[in-house]
N, CA, C and O atoms as a GROMACS GRO file, in nm:
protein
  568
    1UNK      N    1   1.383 -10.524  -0.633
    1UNK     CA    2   1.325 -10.392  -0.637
    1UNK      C    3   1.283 -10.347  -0.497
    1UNK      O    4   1.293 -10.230  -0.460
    2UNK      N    5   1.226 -10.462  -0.407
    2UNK     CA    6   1.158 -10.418  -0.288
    2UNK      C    7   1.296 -10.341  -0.174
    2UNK      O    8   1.297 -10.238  -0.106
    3UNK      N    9   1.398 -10.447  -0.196
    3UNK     CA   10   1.511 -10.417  -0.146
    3UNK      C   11   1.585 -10.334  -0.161
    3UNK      O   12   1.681 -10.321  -0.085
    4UNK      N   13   1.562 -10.242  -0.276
    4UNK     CA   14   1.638 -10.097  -0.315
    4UNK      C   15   1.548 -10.028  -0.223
    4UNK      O   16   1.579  -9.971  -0.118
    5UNK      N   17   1.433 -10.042  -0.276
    5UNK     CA   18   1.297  -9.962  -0.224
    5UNK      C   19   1.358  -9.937  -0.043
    5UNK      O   20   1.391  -9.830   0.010
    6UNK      N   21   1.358 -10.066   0.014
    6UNK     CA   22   1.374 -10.074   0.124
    6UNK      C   23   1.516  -9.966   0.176
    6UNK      O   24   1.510  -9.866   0.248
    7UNK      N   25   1.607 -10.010   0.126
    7UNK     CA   26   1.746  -9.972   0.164
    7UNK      C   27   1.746  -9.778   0.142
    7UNK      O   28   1.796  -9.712   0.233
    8UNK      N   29   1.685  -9.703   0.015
    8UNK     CA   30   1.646  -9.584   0.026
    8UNK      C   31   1.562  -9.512   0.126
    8UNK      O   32   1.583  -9.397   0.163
    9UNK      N   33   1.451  -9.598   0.173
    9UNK     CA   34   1.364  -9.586   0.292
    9UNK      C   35   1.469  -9.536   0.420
    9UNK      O   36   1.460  -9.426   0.475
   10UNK      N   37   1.566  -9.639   0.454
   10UNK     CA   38   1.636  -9.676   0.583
   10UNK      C   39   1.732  -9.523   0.567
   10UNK      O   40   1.741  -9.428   0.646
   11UNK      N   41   1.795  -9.544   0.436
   11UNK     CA   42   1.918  -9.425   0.424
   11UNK      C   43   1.855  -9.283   0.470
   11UNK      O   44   1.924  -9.201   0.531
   12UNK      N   45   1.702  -9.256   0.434
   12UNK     CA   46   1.637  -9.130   0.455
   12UNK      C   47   1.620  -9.146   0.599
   12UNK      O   48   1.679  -9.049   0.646
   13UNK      N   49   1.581  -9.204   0.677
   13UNK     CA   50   1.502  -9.206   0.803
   13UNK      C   51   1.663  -9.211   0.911
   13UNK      O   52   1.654  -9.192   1.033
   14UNK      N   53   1.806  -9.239   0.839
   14UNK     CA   54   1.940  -9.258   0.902
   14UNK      C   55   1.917  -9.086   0.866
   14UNK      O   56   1.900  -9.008   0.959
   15UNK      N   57   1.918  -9.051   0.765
   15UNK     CA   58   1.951  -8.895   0.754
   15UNK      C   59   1.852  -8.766   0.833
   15UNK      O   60   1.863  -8.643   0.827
   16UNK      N   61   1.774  -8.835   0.890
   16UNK     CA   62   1.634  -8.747   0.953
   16UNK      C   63   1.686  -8.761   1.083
   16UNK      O   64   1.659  -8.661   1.149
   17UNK      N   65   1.760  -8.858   1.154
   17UNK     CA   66   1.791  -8.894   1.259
   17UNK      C   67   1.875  -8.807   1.288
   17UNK      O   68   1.850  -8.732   1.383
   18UNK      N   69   2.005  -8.793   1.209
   18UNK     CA   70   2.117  -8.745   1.235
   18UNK      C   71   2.101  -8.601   1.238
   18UNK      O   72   2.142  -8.523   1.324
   19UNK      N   73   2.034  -8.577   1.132
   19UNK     CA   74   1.989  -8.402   1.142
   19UNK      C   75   1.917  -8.362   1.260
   19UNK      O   76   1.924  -8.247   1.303
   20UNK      N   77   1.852  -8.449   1.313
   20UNK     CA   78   1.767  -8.405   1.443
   20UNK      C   79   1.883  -8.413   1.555
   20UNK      O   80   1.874  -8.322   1.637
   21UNK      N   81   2.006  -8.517   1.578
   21UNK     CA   82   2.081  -8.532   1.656
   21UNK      C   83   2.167  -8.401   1.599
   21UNK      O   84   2.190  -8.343   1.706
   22UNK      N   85   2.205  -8.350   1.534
   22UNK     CA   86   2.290  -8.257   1.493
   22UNK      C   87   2.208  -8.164   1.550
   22UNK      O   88   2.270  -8.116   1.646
   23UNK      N   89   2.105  -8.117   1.540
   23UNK     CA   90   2.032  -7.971   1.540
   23UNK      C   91   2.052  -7.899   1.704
   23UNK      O   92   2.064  -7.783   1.741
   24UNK      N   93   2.050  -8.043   1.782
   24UNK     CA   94   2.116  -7.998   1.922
   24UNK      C   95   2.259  -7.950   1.986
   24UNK      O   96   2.296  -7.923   2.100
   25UNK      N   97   2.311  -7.954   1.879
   25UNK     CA   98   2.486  -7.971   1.877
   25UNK      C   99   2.506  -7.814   1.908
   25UNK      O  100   2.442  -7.722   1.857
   26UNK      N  101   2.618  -7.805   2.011
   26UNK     CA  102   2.657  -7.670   2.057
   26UNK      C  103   2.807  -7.616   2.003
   26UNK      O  104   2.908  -7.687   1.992
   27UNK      N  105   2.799  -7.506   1.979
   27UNK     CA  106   2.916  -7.464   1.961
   27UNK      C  107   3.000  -7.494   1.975
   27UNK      O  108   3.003  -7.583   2.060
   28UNK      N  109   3.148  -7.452   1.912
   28UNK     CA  110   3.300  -7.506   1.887
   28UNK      C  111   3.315  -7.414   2.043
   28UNK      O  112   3.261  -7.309   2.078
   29UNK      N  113   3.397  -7.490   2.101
   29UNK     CA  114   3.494  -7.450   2.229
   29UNK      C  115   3.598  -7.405   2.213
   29UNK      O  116   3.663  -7.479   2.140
   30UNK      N  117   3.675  -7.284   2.254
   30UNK     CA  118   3.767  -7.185   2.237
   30UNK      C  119   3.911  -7.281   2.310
   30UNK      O  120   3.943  -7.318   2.422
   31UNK      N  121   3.958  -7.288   2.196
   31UNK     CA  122   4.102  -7.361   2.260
   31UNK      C  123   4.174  -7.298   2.369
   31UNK      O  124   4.232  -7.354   2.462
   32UNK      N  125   4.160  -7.143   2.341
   32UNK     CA  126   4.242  -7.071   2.519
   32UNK      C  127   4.160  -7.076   2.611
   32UNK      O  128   4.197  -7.089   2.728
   33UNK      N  129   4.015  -7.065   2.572
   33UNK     CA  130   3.951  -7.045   2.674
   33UNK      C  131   3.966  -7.175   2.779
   33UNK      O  132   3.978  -7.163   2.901
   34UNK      N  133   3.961  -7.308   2.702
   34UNK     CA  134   3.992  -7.473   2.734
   34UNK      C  135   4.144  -7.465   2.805
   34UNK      O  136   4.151  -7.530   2.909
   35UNK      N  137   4.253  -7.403   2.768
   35UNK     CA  138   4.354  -7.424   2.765
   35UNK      C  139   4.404  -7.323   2.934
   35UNK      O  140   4.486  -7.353   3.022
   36UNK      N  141   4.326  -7.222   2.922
   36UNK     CA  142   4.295  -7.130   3.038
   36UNK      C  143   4.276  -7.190   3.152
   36UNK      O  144   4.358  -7.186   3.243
   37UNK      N  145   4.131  -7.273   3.158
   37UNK     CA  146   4.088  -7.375   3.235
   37UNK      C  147   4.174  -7.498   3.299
   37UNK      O  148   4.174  -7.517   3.421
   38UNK      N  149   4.240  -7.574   3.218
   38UNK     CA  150   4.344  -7.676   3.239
   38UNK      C  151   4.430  -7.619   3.336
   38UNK      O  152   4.445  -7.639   3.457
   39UNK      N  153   4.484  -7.543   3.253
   39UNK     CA  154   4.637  -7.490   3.344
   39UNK      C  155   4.586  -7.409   3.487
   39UNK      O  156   4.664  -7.382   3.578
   40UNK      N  157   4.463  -7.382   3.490
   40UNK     CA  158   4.413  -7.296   3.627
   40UNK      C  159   4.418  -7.434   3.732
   40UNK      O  160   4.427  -7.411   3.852
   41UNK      N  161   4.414  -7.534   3.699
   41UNK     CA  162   4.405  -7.655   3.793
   41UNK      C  163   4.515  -7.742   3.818
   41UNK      O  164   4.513  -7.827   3.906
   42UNK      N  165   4.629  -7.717   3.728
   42UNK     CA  166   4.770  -7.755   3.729
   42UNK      C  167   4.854  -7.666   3.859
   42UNK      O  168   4.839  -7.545   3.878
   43UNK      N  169   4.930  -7.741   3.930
   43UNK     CA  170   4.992  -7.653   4.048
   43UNK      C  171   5.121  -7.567   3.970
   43UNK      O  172   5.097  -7.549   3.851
   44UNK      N  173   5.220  -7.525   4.005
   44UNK     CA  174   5.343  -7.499   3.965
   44UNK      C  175   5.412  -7.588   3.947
   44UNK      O  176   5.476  -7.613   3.845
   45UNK      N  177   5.404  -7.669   4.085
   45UNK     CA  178   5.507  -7.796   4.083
   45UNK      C  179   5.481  -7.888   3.944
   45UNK      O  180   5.572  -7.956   3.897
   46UNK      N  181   5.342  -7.884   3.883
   46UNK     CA  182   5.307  -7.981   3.794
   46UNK      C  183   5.324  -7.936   3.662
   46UNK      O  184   5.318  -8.010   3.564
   47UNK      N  185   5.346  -7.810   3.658
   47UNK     CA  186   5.381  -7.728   3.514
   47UNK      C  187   5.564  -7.757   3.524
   47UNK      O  188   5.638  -7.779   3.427
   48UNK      N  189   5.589  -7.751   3.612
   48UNK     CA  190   5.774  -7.809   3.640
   48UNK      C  191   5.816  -7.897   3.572
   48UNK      O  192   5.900  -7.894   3.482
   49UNK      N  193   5.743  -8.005   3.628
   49UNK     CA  194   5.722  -8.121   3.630
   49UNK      C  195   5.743  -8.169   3.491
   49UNK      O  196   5.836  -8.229   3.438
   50UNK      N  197   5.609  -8.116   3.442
   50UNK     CA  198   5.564  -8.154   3.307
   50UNK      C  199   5.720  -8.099   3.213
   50UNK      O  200   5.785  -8.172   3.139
   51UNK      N  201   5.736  -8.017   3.230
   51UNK     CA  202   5.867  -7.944   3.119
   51UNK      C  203   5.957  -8.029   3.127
   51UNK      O  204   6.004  -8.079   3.025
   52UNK      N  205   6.006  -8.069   3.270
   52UNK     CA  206   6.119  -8.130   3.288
   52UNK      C  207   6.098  -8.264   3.242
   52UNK      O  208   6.205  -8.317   3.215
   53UNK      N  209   5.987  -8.346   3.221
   53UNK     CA  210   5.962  -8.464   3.148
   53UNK      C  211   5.997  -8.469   3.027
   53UNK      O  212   6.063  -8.560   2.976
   54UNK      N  213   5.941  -8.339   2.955
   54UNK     CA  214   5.960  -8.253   2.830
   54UNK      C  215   6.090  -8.298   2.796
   54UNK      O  216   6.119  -8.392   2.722
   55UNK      N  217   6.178  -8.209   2.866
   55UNK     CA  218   6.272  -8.162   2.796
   55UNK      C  219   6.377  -8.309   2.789
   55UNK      O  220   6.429  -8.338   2.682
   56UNK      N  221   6.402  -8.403   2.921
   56UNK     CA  222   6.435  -8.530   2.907
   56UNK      C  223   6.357  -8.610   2.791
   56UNK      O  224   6.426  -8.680   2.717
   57UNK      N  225   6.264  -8.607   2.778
   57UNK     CA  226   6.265  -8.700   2.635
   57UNK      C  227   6.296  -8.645   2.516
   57UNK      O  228   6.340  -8.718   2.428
   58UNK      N  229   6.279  -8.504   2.494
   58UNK     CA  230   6.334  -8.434   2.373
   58UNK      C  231   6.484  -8.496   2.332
   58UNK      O  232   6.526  -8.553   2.231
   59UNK      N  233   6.543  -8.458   2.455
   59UNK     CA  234   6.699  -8.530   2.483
   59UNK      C  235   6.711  -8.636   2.442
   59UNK      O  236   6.766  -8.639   2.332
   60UNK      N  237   6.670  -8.778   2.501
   60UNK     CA  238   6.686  -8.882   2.440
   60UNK      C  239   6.651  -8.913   2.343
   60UNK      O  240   6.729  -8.984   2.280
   61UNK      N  241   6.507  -8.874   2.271
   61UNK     CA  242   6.448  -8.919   2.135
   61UNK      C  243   6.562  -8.796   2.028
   61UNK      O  244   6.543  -8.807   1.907
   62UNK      N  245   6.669  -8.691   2.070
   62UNK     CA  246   6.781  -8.634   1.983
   62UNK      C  247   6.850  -8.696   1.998
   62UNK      O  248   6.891  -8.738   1.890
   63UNK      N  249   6.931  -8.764   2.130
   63UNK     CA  250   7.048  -8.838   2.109
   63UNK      C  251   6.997  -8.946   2.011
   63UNK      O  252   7.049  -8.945   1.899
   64UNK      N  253   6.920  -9.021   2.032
   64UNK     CA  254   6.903  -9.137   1.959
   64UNK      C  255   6.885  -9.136   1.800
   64UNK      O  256   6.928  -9.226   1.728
   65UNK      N  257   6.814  -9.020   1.755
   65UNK     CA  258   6.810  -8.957   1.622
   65UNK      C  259   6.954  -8.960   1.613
   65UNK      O  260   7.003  -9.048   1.542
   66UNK      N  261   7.038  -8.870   1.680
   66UNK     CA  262   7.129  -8.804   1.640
   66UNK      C  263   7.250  -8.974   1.620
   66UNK      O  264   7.300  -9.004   1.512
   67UNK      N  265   7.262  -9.026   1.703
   67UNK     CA  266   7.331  -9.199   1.687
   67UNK      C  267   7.284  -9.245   1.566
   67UNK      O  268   7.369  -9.277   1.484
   68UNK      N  269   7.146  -9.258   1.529
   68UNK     CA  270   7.129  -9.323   1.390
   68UNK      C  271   7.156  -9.262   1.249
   68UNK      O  272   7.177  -9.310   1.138
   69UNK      N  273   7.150  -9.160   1.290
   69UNK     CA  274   7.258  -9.044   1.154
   69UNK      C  275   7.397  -9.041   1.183
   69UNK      O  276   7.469  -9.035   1.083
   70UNK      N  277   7.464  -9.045   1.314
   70UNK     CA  278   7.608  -9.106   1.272
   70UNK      C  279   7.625  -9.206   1.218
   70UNK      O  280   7.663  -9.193   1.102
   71UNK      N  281   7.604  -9.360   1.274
   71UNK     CA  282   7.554  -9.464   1.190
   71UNK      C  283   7.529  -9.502   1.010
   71UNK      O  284   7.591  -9.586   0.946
   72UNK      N  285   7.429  -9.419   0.966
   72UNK     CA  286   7.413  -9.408   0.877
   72UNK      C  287   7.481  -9.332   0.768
   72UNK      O  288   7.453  -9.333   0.648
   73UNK      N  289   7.598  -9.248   0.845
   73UNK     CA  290   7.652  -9.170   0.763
   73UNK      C  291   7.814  -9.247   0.735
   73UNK      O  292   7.888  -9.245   0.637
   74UNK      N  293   7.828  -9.326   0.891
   74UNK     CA  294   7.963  -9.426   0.848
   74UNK      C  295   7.929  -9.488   0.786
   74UNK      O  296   7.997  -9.478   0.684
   75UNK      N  297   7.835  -9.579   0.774
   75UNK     CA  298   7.801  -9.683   0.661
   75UNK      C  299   7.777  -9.641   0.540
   75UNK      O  300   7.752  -9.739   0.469
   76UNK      N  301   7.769  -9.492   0.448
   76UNK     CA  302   7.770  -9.434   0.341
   76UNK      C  303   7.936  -9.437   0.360
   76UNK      O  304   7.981  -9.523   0.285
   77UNK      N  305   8.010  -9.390   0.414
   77UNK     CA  306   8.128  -9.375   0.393
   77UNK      C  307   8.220  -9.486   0.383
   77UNK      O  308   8.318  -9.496   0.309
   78UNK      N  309   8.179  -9.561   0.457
   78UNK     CA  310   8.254  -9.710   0.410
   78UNK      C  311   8.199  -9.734   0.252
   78UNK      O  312   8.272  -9.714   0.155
   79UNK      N  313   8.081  -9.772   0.244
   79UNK     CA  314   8.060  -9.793   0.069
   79UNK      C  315   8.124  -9.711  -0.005
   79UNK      O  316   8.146  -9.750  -0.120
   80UNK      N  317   8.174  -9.573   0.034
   80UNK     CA  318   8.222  -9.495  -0.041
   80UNK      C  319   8.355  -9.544  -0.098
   80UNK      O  320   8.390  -9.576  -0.211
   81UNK      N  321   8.411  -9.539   0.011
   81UNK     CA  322   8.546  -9.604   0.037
   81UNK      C  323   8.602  -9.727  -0.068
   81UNK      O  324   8.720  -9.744  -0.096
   82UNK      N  325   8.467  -9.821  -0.127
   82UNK     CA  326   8.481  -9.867  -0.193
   82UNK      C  327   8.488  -9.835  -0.370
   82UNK      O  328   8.523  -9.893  -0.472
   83UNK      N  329   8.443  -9.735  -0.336
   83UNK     CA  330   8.408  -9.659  -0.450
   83UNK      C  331   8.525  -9.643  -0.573
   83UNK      O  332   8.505  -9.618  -0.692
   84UNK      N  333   8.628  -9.662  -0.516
   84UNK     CA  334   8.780  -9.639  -0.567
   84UNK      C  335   8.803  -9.776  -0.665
   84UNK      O  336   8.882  -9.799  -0.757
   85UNK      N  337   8.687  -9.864  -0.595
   85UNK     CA  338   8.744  -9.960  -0.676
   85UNK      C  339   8.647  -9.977  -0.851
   85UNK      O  340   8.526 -10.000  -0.854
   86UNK      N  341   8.689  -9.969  -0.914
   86UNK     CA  342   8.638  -9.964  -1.050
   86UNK      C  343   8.522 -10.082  -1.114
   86UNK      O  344   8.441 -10.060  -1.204
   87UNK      N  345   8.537 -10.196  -1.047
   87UNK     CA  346   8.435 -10.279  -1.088
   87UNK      C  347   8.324 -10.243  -0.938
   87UNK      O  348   8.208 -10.276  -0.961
   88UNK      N  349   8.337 -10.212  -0.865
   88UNK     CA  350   8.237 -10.213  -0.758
   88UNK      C  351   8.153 -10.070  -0.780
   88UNK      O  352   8.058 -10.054  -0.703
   89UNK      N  353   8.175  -9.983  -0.862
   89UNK     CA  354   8.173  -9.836  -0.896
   89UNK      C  355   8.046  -9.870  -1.009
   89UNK      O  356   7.925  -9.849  -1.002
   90UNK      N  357   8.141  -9.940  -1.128
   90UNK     CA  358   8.061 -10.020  -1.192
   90UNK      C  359   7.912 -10.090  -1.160
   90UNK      O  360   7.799 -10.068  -1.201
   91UNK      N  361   7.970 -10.184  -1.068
   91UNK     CA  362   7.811 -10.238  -1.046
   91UNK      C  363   7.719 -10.199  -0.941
   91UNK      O  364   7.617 -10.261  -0.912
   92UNK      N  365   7.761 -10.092  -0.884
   92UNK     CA  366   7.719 -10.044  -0.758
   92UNK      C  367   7.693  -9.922  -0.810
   92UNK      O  368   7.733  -9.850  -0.719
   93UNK      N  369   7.636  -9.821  -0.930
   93UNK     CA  370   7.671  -9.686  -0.916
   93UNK      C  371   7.601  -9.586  -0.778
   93UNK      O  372   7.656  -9.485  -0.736
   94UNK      N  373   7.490  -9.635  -0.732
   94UNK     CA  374   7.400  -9.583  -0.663
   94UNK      C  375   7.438  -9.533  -0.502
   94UNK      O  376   7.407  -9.443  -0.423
   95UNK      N  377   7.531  -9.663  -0.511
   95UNK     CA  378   7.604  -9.673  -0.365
   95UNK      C  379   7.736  -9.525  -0.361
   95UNK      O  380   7.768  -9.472  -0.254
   96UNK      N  381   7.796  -9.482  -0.497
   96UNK     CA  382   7.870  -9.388  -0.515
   96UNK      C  383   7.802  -9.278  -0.557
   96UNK      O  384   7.851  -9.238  -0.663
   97UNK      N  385   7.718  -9.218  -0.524
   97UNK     CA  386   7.653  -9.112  -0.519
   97UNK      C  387   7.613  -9.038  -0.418
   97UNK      O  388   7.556  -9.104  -0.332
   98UNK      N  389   7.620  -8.940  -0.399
   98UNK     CA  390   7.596  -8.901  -0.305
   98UNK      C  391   7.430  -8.814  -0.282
   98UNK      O  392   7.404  -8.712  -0.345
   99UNK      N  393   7.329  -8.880  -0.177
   99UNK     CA  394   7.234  -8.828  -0.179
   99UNK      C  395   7.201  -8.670  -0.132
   99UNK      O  396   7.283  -8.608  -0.065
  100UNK      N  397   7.088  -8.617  -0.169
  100UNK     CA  398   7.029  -8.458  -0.125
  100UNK      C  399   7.060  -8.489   0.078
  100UNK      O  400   7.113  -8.401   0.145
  101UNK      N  401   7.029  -8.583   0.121
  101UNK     CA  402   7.024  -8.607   0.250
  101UNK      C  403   7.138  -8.580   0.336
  101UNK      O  404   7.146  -8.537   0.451
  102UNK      N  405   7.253  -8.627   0.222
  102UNK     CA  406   7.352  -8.650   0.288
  102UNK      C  407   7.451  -8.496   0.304
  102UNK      O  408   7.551  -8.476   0.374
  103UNK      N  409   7.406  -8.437   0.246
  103UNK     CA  410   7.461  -8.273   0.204
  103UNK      C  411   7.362  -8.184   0.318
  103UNK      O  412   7.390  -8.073   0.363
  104UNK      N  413   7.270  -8.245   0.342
  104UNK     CA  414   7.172  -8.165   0.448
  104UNK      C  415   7.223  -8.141   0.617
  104UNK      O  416   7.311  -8.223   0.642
  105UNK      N  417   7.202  -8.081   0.700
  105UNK     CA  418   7.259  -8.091   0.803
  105UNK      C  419   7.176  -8.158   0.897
  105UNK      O  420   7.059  -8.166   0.859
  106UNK      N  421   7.202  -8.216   1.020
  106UNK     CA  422   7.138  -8.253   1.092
  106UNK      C  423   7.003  -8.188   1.088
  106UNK      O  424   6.991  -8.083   1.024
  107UNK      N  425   6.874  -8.253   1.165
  107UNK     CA  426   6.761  -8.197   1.226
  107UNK      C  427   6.648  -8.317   1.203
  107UNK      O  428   6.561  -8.340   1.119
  108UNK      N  429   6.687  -8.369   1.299
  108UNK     CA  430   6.519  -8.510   1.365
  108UNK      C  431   6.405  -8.403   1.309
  108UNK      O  432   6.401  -8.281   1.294
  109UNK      N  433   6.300  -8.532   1.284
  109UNK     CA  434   6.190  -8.432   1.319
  109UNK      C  435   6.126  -8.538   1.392
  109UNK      O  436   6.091  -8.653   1.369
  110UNK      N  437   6.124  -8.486   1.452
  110UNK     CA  438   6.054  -8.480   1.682
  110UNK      C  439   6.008  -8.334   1.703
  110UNK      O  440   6.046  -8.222   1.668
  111UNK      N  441   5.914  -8.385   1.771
  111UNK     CA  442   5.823  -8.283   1.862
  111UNK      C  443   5.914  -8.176   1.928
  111UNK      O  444   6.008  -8.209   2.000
  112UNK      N  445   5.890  -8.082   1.909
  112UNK     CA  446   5.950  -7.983   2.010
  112UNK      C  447   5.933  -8.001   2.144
  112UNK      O  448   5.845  -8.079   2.181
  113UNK      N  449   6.024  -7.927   2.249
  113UNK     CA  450   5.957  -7.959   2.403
  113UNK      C  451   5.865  -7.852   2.433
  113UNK      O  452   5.789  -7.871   2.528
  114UNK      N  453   5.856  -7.717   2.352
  114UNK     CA  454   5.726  -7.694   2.369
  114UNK      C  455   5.587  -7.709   2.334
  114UNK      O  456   5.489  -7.652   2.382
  115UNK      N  457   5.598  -7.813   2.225
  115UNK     CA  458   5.508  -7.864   2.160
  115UNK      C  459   5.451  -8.006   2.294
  115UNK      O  460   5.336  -8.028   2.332
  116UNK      N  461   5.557  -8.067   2.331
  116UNK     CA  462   5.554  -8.155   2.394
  116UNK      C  463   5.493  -8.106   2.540
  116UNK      O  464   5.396  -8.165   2.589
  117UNK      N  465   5.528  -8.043   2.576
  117UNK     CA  466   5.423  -7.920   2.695
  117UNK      C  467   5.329  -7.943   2.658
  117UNK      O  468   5.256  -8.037   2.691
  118UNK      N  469   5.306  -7.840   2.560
  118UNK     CA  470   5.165  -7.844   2.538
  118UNK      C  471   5.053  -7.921   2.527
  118UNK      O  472   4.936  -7.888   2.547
  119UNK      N  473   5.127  -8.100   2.470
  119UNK     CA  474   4.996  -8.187   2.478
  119UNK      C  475   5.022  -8.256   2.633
  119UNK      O  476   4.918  -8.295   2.685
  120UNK      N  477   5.094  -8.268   2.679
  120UNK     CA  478   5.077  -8.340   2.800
  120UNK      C  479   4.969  -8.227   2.891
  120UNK      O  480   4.872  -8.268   2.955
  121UNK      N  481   5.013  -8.066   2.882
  121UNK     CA  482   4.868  -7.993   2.926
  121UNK      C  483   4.777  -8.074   2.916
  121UNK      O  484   4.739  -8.162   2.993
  122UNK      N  485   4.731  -8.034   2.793
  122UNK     CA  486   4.625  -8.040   2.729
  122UNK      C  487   4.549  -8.175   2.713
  122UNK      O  488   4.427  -8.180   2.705
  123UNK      N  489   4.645  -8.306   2.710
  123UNK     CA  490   4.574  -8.422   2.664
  123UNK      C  491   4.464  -8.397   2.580
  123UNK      O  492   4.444  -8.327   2.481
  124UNK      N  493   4.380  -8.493   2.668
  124UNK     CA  494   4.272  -8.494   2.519
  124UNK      C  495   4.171  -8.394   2.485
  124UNK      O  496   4.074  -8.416   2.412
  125UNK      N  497   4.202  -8.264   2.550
  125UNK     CA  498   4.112  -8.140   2.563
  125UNK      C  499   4.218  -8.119   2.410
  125UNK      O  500   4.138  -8.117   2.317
  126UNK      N  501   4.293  -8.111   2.382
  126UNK     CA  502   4.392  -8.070   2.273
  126UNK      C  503   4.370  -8.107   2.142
  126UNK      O  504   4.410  -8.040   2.047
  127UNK      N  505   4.285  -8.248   2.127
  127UNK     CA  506   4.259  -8.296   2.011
  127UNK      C  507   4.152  -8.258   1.926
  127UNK      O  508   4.035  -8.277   1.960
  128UNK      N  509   4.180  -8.210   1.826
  128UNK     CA  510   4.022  -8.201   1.731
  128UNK      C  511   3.962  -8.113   1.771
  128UNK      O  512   3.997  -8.105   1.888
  129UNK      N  513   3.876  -8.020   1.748
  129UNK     CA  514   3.795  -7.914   1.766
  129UNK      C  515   3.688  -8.004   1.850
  129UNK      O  516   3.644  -8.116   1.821
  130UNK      N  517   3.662  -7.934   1.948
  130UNK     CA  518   3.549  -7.959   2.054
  130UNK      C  519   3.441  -7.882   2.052
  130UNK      O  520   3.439  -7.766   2.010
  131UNK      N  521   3.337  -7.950   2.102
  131UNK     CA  522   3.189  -7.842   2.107
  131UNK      C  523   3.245  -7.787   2.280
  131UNK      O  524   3.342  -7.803   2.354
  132UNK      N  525   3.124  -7.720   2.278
  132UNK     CA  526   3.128  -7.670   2.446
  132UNK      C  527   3.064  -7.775   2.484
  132UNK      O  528   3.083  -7.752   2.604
  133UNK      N  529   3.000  -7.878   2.485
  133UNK     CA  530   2.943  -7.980   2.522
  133UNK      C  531   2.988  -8.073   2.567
  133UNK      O  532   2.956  -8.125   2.675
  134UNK      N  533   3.116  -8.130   2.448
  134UNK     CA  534   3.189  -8.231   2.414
  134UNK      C  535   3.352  -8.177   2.544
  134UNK      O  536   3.398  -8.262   2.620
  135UNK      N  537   3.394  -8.070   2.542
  135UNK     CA  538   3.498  -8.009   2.626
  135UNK      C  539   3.443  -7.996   2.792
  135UNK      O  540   3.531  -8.006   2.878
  136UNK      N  541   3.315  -7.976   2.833
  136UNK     CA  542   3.254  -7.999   2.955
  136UNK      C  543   3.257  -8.128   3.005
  136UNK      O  544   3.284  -8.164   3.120
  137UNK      N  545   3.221  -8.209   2.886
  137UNK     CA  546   3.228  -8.360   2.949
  137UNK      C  547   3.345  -8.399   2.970
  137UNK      O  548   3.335  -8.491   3.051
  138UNK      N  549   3.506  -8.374   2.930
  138UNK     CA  550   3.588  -8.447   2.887
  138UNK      C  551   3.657  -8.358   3.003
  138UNK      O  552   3.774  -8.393   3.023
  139UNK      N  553   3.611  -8.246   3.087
  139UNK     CA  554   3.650  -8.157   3.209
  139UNK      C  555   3.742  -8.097   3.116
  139UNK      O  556   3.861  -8.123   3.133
  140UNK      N  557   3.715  -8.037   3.040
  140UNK     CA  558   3.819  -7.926   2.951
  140UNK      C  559   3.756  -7.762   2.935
  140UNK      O  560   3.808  -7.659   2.890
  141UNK      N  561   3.631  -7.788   2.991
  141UNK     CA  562   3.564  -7.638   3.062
  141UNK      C  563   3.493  -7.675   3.148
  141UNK      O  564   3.453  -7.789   3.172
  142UNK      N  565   3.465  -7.542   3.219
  142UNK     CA  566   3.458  -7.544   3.373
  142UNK      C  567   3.253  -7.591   3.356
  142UNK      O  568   3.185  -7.606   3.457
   0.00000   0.00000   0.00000
């Protein structure tokens, strides 16, 4: 009993705490206004920069998408191939079907490269809603 007693005590005096730590808490920080700031301290050369990083990994993380869907689409077609044969049709029906996937057309899903811009901007000014408090400290306002 003393130990409920106790543990309700602690939970109230955790919740008196936090409300007093909350009551100081400042406003949400304006993502353009944050986003304004960043890029005012980025040169040209580094907004270049950044795209052209961009757009090379967009590239490779598509080619490489794009290789594992060829891949995957010869290896449906070989099973297919087998398909002709009547006992393998039989015990395989699943393999002779053709999935929603496979009727779909290409398209990875990967980050865009302007998406990809945007967080290398931004890093960790980008994540999660910020106070003006929390975005000052992290140099995401001035």
């Amino acid at each position: 009993m003393r130990i409920v007693a106790f543990g309700l005590v602690a939970a109230g005096v955790v919740a008196v705490i936090g409300r007093i730590a909350l009551a100081g808490d400042s406003p949400r920080a304006d993502y353009h206004a944050m986003r304004a700031f960043v890029v005012s301290r980025l040169s040209d050369e580094d907004l270049r920069r950044i795209d052209a990083q961009a757009r090379a990994k967009y590239a490779s993380e598509y080619a490489a998408a794009l290789e594992e869907h060829r891949a995957s689409l010869r290896q449906k077609s070989e099973d297919r191939a087998r398909c002709d044969d009547v006992a393998f049709r039989t015990r395989s029906p699943a393999a002779c079907t053709m999935s929603f996937g496979e009727m779909m057309p290409f398209d990875p899903i990967i980050s865009s490269v302007a998406m990809r811009v945007e967080m290398q901007i931004m890093g960790v000014c980008g994540f999660g809603p910020l106070t003006v408090r929390e975005a000052r400290r992290l140099g995401c306002l001035p």
